[in-house]
C-alpha positions in Angstrom: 12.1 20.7 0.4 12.1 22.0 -2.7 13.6 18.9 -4.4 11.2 17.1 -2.8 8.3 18.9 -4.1 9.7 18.9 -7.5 9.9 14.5 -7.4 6.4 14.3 -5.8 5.3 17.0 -8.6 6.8 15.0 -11.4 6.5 11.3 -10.3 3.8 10.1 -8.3 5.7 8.1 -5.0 3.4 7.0 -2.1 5.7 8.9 0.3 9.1 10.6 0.8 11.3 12.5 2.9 14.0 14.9 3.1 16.7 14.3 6.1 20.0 14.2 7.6 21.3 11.4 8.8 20.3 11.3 12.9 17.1 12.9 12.2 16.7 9.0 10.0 18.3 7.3 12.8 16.2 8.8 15.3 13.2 7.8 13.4 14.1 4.3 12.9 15.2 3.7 16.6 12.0 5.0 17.7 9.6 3.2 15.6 11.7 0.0 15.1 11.7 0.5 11.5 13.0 -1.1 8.6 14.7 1.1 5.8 12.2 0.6 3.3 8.8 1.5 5.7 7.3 4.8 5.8 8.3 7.8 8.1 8.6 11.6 8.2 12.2 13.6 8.2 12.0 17.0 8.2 10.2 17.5 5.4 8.0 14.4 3.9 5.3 14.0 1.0 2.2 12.1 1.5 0.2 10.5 -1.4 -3.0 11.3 -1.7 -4.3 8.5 -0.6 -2.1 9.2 2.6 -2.6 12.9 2.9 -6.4 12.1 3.2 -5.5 10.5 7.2 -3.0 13.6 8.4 -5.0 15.0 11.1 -5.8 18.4 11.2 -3.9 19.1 14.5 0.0 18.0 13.5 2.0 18.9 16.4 4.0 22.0 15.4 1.9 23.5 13.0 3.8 22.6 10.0 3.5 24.1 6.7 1.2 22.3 4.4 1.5 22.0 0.3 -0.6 20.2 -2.2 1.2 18.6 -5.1 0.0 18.4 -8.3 -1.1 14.4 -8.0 -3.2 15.9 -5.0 -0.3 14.7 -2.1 0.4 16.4 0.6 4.0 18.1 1.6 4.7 18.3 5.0 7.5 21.2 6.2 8.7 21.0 9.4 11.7 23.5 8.6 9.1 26.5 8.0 10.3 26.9 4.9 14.0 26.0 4.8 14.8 28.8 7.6 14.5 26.2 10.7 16.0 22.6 11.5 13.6 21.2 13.6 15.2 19.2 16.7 14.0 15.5 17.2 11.7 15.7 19.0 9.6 17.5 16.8 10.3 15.3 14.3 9.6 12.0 16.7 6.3 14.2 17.2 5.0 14.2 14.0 5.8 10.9 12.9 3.5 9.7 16.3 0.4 11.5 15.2 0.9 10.1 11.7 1.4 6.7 12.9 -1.9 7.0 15.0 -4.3 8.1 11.9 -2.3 5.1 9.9 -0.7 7.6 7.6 2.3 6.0 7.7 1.3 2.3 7.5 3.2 0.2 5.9 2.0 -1.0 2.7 1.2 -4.8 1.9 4.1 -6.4 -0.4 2.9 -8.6 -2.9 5.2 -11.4 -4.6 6.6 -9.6 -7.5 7.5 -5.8 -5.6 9.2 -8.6 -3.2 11.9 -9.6 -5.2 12.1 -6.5 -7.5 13.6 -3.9 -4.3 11.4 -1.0 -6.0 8.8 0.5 -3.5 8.2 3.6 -4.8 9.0 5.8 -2.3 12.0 8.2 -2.5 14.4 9.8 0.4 15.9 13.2 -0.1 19.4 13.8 2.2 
Protein backbone atom coordinates (compact mmCIF):
# COMPACT_ATOMS: atom_id res chain seq x y z
CA UNK A 1 0.00 0.00 0.00
CA UNK A 2 2.47 2.16 0.87
CA UNK A 3 4.37 1.88 -2.39
CA UNK A 4 1.44 2.51 -3.92
CA UNK A 5 0.72 5.69 -2.28
CA UNK A 6 4.15 6.91 -2.69
CA UNK A 7 3.80 6.31 -7.11
CA UNK A 8 0.26 7.90 -7.13
CA UNK A 9 1.83 10.73 -4.76
CA UNK A 10 4.78 11.34 -7.05
CA UNK A 11 3.40 10.55 -10.57
CA UNK A 12 0.00 11.19 -11.48
CA UNK A 13 -1.36 7.47 -13.10
CA UNK A 14 -5.14 7.16 -13.89
CA UNK A 15 -5.23 3.98 -11.68
CA UNK A 16 -3.20 1.25 -10.02
CA UNK A 17 -3.11 -1.64 -7.85
CA UNK A 18 -1.25 -3.61 -5.51
CA UNK A 19 -1.74 -7.69 -5.76
CA UNK A 20 -0.65 -11.13 -5.63
CA UNK A 21 -0.94 -13.10 -8.36
CA UNK A 22 -4.60 -15.11 -7.95
CA UNK A 23 -6.08 -12.14 -6.40
CA UNK A 24 -5.11 -10.63 -10.50
CA UNK A 25 -6.27 -13.81 -11.87
CA UNK A 26 -9.39 -13.79 -10.18
CA UNK A 27 -10.00 -10.34 -11.30
CA UNK A 28 -9.39 -11.00 -14.87
CA UNK A 29 -11.43 -14.25 -15.08
CA UNK A 30 -14.25 -12.50 -13.64
CA UNK A 31 -14.40 -9.48 -15.65
CA UNK A 32 -12.97 -11.00 -18.89
CA UNK A 33 -10.25 -8.49 -18.76
CA UNK A 34 -7.32 -7.72 -20.74
CA UNK A 35 -4.00 -7.03 -18.91
CA UNK A 36 -3.89 -3.49 -19.60
CA UNK A 37 -7.79 -2.44 -18.46
CA UNK A 38 -8.60 -1.16 -15.17
CA UNK A 39 -9.36 -3.24 -11.93
CA UNK A 40 -8.92 -3.27 -8.16
CA UNK A 41 -6.31 -5.73 -6.20
CA UNK A 42 -6.14 -5.34 -2.84
CA UNK A 43 -5.25 -2.08 -2.59
CA UNK A 44 -5.82 0.30 -5.82
CA UNK A 45 -5.50 4.19 -6.60
CA UNK A 46 -8.15 5.97 -8.36
CA UNK A 47 -7.43 9.30 -10.37
CA UNK A 48 -9.32 12.01 -9.52
CA UNK A 49 -11.25 12.02 -12.23
CA UNK A 50 -12.04 8.28 -11.16
CA UNK A 51 -12.30 8.80 -7.47
CA UNK A 52 -15.15 11.33 -8.19
CA UNK A 53 -17.61 7.84 -9.27
CA UNK A 54 -16.59 5.46 -6.14
CA UNK A 55 -19.79 5.22 -4.35
CA UNK A 56 -20.11 6.10 -1.04
CA UNK A 57 -21.18 2.49 0.02
CA UNK A 58 -18.02 0.14 -1.18
CA UNK A 59 -18.75 -3.16 0.04
CA UNK A 60 -16.41 -3.74 3.03
CA UNK A 61 -15.89 -0.46 4.24
CA UNK A 62 -12.45 0.01 2.97
CA UNK A 63 -10.07 2.48 4.16
CA UNK A 64 -10.07 5.60 2.02
CA UNK A 65 -6.82 8.08 1.31
CA UNK A 66 -6.52 11.14 -0.74
CA UNK A 67 -3.33 11.65 -2.68
CA UNK A 68 -1.75 14.60 -3.30
CA UNK A 69 -3.12 14.90 -7.22
CA UNK A 70 -6.60 14.60 -5.38
CA UNK A 71 -6.90 10.45 -6.27
CA UNK A 72 -8.25 8.26 -4.22
CA UNK A 73 -6.54 5.06 -2.41
CA UNK A 74 -8.55 2.35 -1.89
CA UNK A 75 -7.26 -0.38 1.20
CA UNK A 76 -8.91 -3.38 1.37
CA UNK A 77 -6.08 -4.93 3.69
CA UNK A 78 -7.10 -2.30 6.66
CA UNK A 79 -3.98 -1.20 6.70
CA UNK A 80 -1.50 -3.88 5.72
CA UNK A 81 -2.81 -6.16 8.87
CA UNK A 82 -5.58 -8.21 6.67
CA UNK A 83 -5.41 -10.13 3.15
CA UNK A 84 -8.77 -9.79 2.02
CA UNK A 85 -10.17 -13.20 0.33
CA UNK A 86 -11.63 -12.95 -3.29
CA UNK A 87 -14.50 -12.41 -2.87
CA UNK A 88 -14.10 -9.27 -1.34
CA UNK A 89 -11.95 -8.21 -3.80
CA UNK A 90 -14.48 -9.51 -6.76
CA UNK A 91 -16.85 -7.27 -4.55
CA UNK A 92 -15.41 -4.16 -4.84
CA UNK A 93 -14.33 -4.29 -8.31
CA UNK A 94 -18.43 -4.94 -9.11
CA UNK A 95 -19.56 -1.74 -7.43
CA UNK A 96 -16.71 0.14 -9.21
CA UNK A 97 -17.56 -1.32 -12.50
CA UNK A 98 -21.34 -0.21 -11.90
CA UNK A 99 -20.53 3.68 -11.14
CA UNK A 100 -17.95 3.32 -14.40
CA UNK A 101 -14.95 3.82 -12.21
CA UNK A 102 -13.27 1.39 -13.75
CA UNK A 103 -14.03 1.99 -17.45
CA UNK A 104 -11.74 1.48 -19.71
CA UNK A 105 -10.32 4.44 -21.31
CA UNK A 106 -10.61 5.26 -25.12
CA UNK A 107 -7.15 4.49 -26.96
CA UNK A 108 -6.24 6.92 -29.45
CA UNK A 109 -3.72 6.08 -32.46
CA UNK A 110 -0.48 7.03 -31.02
CA UNK A 111 -0.89 5.42 -27.05
CA UNK A 112 -1.86 2.35 -29.54
CA UNK A 113 1.32 1.61 -30.72
CA UNK A 114 3.48 3.14 -27.93
CA UNK A 115 2.29 0.14 -25.04
CA UNK A 116 2.42 3.12 -22.33
CA UNK A 117 -1.08 3.48 -20.54
CA UNK A 118 -0.23 5.12 -17.64
CA UNK A 119 -1.32 2.96 -15.08
CA UNK A 120 0.99 0.99 -12.78
CA UNK A 121 0.62 -2.55 -10.81
CA UNK A 122 2.25 -3.07 -7.57
CA UNK A 123 2.89 -7.18 -6.64
Amino acid sequence: MEILRALADSWDVDWGQAYNRGEYAAVEEEFDLETPEPRCGRDAYLSARRAELVPEDLPGKPARIRTSHDGLLIDLTGGGTERPDIEAILDVNRSLRATGALARLPESYDRATSGRRGSTGVR
